[in-house]
DOKOL-51818 format. One line per field, with one value per residue (C-alpha): residue number from 1; chain; x, y, z. Coordinates in nm, 4 decimals, always signed. Example, Ala and Ser with C-alpha at 12.3 -4.5 7.8 and 13.67 -1.06 7.14 Angstrom:
2
i 1|2
ch A|A
xx +1.2300|+1.3670
yy -0.4500|-0.1060
zz +0.7800|+0.7140
REM end
This chain:
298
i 1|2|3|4|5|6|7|8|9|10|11|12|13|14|15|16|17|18|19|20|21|22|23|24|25|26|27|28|29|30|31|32|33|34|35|36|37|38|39|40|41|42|43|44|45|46|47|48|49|50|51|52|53|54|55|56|57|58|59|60|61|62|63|64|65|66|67|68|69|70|71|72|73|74|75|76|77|78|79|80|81|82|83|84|85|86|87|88|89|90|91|92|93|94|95|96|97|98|99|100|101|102|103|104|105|106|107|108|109|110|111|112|113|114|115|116|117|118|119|120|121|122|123|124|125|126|127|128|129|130|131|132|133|134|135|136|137|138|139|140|141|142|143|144|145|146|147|148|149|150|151|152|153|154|155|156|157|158|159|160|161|162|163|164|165|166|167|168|169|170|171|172|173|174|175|176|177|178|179|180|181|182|183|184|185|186|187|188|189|190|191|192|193|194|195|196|197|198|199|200|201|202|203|204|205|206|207|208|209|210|211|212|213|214|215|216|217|218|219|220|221|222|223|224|225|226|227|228|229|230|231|232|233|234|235|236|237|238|239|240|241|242|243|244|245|246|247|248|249|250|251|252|253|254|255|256|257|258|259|260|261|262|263|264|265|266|267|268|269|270|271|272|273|274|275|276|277|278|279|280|281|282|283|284|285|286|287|288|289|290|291|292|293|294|295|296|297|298
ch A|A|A|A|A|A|A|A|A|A|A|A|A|A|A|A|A|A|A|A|A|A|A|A|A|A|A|A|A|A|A|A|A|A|A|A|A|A|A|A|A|A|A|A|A|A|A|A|A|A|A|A|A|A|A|A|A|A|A|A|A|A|A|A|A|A|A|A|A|A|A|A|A|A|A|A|A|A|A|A|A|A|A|A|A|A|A|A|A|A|A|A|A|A|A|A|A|A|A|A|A|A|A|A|A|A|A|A|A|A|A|A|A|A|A|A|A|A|A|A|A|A|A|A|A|A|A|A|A|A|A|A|A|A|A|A|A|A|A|A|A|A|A|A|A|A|A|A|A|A|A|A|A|A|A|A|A|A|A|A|A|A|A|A|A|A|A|A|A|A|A|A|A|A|A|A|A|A|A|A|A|A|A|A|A|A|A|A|A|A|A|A|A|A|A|A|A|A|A|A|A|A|A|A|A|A|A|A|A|A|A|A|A|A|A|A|A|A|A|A|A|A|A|A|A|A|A|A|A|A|A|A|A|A|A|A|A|A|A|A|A|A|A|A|A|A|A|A|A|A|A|A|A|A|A|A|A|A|A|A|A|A|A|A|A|A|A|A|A|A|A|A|A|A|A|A|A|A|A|A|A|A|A|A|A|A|A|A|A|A|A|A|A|A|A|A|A|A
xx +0.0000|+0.1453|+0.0980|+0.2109|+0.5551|+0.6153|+0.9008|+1.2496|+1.3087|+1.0440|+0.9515|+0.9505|+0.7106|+0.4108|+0.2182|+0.2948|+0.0793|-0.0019|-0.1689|-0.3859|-0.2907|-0.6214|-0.6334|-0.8721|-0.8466|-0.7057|-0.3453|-0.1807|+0.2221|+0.3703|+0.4967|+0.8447|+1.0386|+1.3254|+1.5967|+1.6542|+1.9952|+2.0494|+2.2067|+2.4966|+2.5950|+2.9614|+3.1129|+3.1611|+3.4995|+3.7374|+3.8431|+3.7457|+3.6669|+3.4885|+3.1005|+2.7903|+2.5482|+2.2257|+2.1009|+1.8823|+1.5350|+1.3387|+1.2623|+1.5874|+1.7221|+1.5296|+1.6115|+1.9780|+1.8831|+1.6348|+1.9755|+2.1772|+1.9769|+1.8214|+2.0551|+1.9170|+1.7219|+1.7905|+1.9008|+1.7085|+1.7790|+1.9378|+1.7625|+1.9254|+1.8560|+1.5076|+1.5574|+1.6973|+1.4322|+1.1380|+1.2841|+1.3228|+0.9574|+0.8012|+0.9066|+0.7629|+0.5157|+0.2590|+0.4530|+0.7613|+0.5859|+0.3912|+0.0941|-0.1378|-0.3710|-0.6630|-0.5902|-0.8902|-0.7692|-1.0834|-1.4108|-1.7369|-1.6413|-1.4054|-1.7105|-1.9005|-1.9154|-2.0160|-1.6451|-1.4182|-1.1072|-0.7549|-0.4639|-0.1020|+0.2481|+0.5529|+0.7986|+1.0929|+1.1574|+1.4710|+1.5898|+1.6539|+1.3534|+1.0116|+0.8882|+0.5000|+0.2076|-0.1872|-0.4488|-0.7700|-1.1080|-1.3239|-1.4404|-1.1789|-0.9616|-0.6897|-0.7552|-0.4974|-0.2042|+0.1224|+0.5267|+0.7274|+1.0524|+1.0538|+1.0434|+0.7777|+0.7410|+0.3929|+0.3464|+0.0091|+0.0660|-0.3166|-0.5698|-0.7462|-0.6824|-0.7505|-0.4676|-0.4733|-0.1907|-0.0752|+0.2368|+0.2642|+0.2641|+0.4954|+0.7076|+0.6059|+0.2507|+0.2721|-0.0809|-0.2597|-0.6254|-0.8749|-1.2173|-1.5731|-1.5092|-1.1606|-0.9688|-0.6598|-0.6132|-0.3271|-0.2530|-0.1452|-0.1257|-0.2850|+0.0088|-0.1619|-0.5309|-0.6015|-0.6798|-0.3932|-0.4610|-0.2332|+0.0549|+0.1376|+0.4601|+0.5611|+0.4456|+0.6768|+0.6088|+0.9262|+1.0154|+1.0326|+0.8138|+0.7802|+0.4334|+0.4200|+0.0444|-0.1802|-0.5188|-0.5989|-0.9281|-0.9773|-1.1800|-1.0968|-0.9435|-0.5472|-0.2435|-0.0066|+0.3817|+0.5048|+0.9160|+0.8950|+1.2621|+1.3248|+0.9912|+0.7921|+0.9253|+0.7777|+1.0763|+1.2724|+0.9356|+0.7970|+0.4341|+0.1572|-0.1132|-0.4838|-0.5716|-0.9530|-0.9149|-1.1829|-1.1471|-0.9526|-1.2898|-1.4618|-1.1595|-1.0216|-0.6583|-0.5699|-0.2711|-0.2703|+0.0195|-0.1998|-0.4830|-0.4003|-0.4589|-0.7744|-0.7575|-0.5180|-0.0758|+0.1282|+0.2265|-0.1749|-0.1768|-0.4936|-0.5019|-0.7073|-0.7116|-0.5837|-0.6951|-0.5807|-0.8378|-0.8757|-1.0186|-1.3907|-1.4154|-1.0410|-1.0083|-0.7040|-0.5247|-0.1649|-0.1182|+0.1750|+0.4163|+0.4209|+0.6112|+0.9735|+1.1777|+1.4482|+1.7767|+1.9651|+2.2457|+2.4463
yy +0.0000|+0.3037|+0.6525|+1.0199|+1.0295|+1.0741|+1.2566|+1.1037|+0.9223|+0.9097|+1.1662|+1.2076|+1.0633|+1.2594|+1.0479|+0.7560|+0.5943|+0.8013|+1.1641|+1.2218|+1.5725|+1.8124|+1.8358|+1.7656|+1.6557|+1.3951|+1.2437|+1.4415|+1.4670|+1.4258|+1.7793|+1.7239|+1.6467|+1.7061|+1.3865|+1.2658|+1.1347|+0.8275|+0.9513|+0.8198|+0.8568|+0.8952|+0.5646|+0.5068|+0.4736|+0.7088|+0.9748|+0.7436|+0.8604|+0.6322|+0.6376|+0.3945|+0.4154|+0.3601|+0.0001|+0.0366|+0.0378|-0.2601|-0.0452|+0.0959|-0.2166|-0.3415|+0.0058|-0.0894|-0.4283|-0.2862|-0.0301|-0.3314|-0.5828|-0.3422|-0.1847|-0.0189|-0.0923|-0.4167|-0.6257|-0.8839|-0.9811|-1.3291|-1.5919|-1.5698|-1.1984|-1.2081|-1.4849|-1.2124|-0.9258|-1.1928|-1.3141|-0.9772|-0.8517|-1.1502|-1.0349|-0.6881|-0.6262|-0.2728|-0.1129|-0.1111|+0.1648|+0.3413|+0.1576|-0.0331|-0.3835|-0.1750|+0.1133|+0.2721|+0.4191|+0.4911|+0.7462|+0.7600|+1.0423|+0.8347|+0.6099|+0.9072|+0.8104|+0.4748|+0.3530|+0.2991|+0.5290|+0.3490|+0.5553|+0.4881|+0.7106|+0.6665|+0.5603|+0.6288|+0.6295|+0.6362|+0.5316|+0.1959|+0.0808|+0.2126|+0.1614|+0.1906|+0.1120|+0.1163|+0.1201|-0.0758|-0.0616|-0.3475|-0.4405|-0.2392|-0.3741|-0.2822|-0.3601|-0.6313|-0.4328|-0.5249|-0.4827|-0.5010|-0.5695|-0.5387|-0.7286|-0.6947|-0.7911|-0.7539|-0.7780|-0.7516|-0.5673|-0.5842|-0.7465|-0.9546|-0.9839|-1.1578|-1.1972|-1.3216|-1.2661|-1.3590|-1.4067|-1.4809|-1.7644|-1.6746|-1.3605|-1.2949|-1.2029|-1.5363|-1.6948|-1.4114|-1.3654|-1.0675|-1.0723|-0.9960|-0.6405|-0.6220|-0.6250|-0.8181|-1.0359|-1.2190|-1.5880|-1.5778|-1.8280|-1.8001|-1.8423|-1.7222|-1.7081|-1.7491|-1.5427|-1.4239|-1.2718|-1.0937|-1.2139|-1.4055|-1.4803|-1.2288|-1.2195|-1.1959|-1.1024|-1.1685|-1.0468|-1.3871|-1.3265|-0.9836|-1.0139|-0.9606|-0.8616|-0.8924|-0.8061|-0.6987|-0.7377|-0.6173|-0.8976|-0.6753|-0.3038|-0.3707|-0.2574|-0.3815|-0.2748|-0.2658|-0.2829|-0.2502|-0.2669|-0.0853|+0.1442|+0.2488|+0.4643|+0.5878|+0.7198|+0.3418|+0.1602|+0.0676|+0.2067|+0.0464|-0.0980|-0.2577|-0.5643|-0.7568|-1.1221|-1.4002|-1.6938|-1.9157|-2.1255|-1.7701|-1.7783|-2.0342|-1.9492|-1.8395|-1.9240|-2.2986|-2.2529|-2.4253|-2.5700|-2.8718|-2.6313|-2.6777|-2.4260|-2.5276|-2.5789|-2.8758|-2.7129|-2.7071|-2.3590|-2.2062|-2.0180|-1.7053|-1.4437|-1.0678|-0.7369|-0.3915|-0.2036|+0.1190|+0.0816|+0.3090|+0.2167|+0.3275|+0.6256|+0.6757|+0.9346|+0.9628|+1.0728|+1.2021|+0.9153|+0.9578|+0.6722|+0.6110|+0.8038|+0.6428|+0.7779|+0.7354|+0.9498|+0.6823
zz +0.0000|-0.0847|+0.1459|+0.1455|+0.2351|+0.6038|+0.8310|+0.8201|+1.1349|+1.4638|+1.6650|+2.0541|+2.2624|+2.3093|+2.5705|+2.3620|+2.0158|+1.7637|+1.6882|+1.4429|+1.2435|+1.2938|+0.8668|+0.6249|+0.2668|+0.1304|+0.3131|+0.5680|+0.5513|+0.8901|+1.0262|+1.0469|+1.4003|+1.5986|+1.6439|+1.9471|+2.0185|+2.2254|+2.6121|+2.7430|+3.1095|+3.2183|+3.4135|+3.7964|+3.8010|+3.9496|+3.6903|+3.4434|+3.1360|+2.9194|+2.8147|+2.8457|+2.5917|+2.6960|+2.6090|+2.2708|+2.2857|+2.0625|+1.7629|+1.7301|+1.7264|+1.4734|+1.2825|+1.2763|+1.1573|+0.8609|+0.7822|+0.7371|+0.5582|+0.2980|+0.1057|-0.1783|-0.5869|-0.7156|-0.3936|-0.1808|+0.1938|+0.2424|+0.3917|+0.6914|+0.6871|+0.6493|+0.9354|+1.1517|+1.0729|+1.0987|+1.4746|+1.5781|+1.4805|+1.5963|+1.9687|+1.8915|+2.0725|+2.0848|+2.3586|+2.1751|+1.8948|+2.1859|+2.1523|+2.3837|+2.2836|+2.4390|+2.2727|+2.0798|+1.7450|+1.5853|+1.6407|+1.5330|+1.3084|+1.1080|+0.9626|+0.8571|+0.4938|+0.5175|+0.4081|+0.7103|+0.7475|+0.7455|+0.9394|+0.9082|+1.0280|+0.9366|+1.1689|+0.9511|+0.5711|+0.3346|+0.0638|+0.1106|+0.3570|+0.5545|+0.8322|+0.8659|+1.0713|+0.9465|+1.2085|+1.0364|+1.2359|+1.1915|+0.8565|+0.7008|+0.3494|+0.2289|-0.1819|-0.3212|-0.4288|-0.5423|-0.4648|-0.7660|-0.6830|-0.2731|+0.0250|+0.2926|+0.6013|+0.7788|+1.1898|+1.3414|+1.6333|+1.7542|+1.6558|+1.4070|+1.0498|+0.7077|+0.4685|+0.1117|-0.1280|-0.4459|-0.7121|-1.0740|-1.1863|-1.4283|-1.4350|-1.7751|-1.8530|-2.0862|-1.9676|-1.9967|-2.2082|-2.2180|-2.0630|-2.2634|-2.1149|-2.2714|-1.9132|-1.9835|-1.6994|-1.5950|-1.3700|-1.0624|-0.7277|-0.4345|-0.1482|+0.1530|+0.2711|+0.6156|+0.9844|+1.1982|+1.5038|+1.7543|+1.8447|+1.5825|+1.3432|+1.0781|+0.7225|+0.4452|+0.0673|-0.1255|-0.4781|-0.6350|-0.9334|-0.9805|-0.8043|-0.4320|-0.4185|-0.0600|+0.0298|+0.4459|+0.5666|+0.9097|+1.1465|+1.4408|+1.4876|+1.4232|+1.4044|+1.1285|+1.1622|+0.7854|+0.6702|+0.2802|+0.1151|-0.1155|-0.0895|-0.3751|-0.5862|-0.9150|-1.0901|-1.0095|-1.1466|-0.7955|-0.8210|-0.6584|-0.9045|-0.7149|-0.8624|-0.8659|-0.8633|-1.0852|-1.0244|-1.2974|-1.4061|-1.5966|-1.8815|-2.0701|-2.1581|-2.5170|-2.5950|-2.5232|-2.2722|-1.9818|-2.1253|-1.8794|-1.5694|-1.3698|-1.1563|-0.8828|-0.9888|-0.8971|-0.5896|-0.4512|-0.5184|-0.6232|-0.9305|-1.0374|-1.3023|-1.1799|-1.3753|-1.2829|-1.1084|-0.9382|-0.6219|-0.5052|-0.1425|-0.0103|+0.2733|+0.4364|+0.6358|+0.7436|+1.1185|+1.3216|+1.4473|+1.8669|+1.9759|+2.0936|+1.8866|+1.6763|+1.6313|+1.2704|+1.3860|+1.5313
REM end
């Protein structure tokens, strides 16, 4: 999902969780904020001169992590270091980004159109990696959108949620055919479709086939800590296109390629037809980040 772009780095604590900017119309850039550096005490000893730094809070841990796995266009964590980033988030908990599990993040006012309003704030953003969280009340989706060329990783913080994603089945729109409306459509597998609720293990999209698509729906308020590497970028060709999934048994394939499919690929993946779509029931707003602070000065 891509959002406004937020302040560089987090911003102070200001009674911890998030605040919501007082704007209206459309998404709301973060004001930006002061960094915070990390304090360091002097030592005990006598007429000693060395320095403690102050033990690192969870996030900026897992800052200095994100800083060293991602490391710019074009490259993909290791195994081992999506290992690393997927151990350390799964110990995150809502504390650790100024949050609370009884937290409410959502008003009355925020439903007033009938469509329900998704926040999210930055937590930090450059060029290599973002860090994000979306608050989504109840009933809420997020459309299925893709992530050409990045690696995500997706930790429910609170809460209850549906996620379904896909990836191509090929990396080349090969098996592909056009609809009676003319909507070329294009085959991809279903690789995840199921409930997670809070706490649970990380989610991770990888760039294996170009596709990296998911779809949140929202079975109770949560909060979803994002880490997209690289992050979109239009100019490098990472723009984020919605997609509306069919299922595979409406269109026959054209071109012969997979006339032996039925639906479901040797690996018991489940197959469906994606067209580009724009999506009509999407509100969201970006609010000021008010959690620990993180520090990219070290």
């Amino acid at each position: 999902m891509k959002v406004g772009r937020g302040s560089r780095g987090g911003g102070g604590r200001d009674g911890g969780g998030v605040v919501e900017e007082e704007r209206s119309g459309g998404v709301e850039a973060a004001p930006p904020v002061k960094r915070r550096r990390v304090a360091v005490a002097p030592s005990a000893g006598a007429g000693g001169s060395r320095r403690v730094q102050a033990e690192a809070s969870p996030l900026q841990r897992l800052f200095r992590a994100c800083r060293a796995v991602f490391r710019g266009t074009g490259t993909v964590p290791a195994p081992g270091e999506v290992d690393l980033l997927c151990s350390m988030l799964d110990k995150m908990k809502p504390e650790d980004v100024g949050l609370r599990a009884d937290q409410e993040f959502f008003t009355a006012r925020d439903d007033d159109e009938g469509i329900p309003l998704i926040k999210n704030t930055t937590l930090y953003e450059c060029d290599n990696f973002t860090m994000i969280i979306f608050f989504l009340p109840r009933n809420a989706i997020i459309p299925l959108h893709d992530h050409p060329g990045m690696t995500v990783f997706s930790k429910l913080l609170i809460g209850s949620l549906h996620i379904r994603s896909y990836d191509w089945v090929d990396p080349e729109p090969a098996l592909s055919c056009s609809s009676s409306s003319g909507d070329q459509l294009r085959l991809a597998k279903r690789v995840v479709n199921g409930v997670f609720t809070a706490p649970c293990d990380t989610s991770v999209l990888y760039p294996t086939t170009g596709g990296n698509m998911h779809r949140f729906r929202a079975i109770a308020p949560c909060a979803i800590l994002d880490i997209l590497g690289p992050p979109y970028s239009t100019e490098d060709g990472r723009d984020c296109t919605y997609y509306r999934a069919i299922p595979y048994s409406r269109h026959s394939v054209k071109n012969g390629a997979a006339d032996q499919l039925t639906g479901v690929d040797e690996e018991g993946h489940r197959l469906s037809w994606l067209t580009e779509t724009i999506p009509r029931m999407l509100r969201m707003r970006q609010i000021r980040y008010g959690g620990p602070p993180i520090s990219d000065d070290e």
